[in-house]
N, C-alpha and C positions, 0 to 999 in steps of 0.2 A: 504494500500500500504506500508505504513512505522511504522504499530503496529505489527508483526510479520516477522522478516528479518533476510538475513546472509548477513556477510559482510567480505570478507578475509583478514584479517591482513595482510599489505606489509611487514611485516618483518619477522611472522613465517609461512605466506603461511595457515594457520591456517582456518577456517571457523571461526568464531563466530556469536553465537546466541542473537539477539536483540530482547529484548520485549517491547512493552510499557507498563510500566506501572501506571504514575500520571502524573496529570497536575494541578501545583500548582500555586495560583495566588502569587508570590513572595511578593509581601507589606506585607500580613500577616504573611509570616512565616521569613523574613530576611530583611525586610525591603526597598527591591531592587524594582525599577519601572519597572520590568519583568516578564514573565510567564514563571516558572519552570518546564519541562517537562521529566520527571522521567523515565528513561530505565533500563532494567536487561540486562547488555554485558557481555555474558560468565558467569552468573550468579551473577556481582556487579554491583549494581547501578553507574547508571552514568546521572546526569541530566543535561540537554540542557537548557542554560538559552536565552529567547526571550527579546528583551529590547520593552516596553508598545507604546515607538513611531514609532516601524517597522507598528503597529496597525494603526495608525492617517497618517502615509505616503501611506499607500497604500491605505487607505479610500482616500485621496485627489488626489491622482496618478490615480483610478479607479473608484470610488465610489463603488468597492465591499469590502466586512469586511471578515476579516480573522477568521474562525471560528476555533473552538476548534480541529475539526478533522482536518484542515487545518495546525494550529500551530503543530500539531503533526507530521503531513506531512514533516515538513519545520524541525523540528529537528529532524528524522529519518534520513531522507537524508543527512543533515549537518552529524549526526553522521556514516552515513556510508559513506560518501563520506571521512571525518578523518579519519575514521578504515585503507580506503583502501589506502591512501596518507601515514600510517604511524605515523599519530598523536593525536592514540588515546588511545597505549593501557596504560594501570595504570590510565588514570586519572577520576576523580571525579566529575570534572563538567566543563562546556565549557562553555563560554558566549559571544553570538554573536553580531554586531553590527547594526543598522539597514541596514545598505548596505549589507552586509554577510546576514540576515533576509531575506530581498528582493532576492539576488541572489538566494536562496534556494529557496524561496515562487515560482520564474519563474519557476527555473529548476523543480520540483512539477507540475508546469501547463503543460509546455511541455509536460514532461512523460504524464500526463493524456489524453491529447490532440491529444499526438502521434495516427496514424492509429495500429490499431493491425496487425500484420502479419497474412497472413491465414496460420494456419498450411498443411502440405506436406500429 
């Protein structure tokens, strides 16, 4: 849903093309208690950082666990929902909160959950 995506930039009307592609456990490469999750926008990397207790709240909130294609899910969205607000193009890397985590991680379930439309 959110590993191959376009997303229109609010300020040049523009498309851009999102890919995923990594998913880094942050401890090892920077020391941060997050999951690094790596995109190609418009062909530069731009990485989504997930903070490690979005993981431990929503296990306690749910008792479902956030998997790997999920966290991806959660910063696709996050990253095109900023493209389309306007706040995202130049930058490098974005780092969420657990409540911002969470609000993505929903809006992810929604969409999936939604009915399909039949097509005409």
């Amino acid at each position: 849903m959110y590993t191959d995506f376009t997303a229109t930039d609010r300020w040049t009307k523009k498309q851009v093309h999102c890919l995923y592609e990594a998913l880094v456990v942050a401890i090892a490469t920077r020391h941060a208690d997050a999951v690094d999750i790596k995109f190609l926008v418009g062909g530069h990397p731009v990485w989504v950082a997930l903070p490690h207790p979005a993981w431990v709240e929503y296990k306690k909130r749910t008792g479902k666990m956030i998997t790997d294609p999920l966290a991806i899910a959660i910063a696709g969205h996050f990253l095109k929902t900023a493209l389309e607000a306007g706040e995202g193009v130049g930058r490098e890397m974005y780092s969420l909160t657990v409540n911002e985590t969470l609000k993505h991680l929903e809006a992810v379930v929604a969409e999936a959950e939604a009915p399909v439309a039949a097509e005409p």
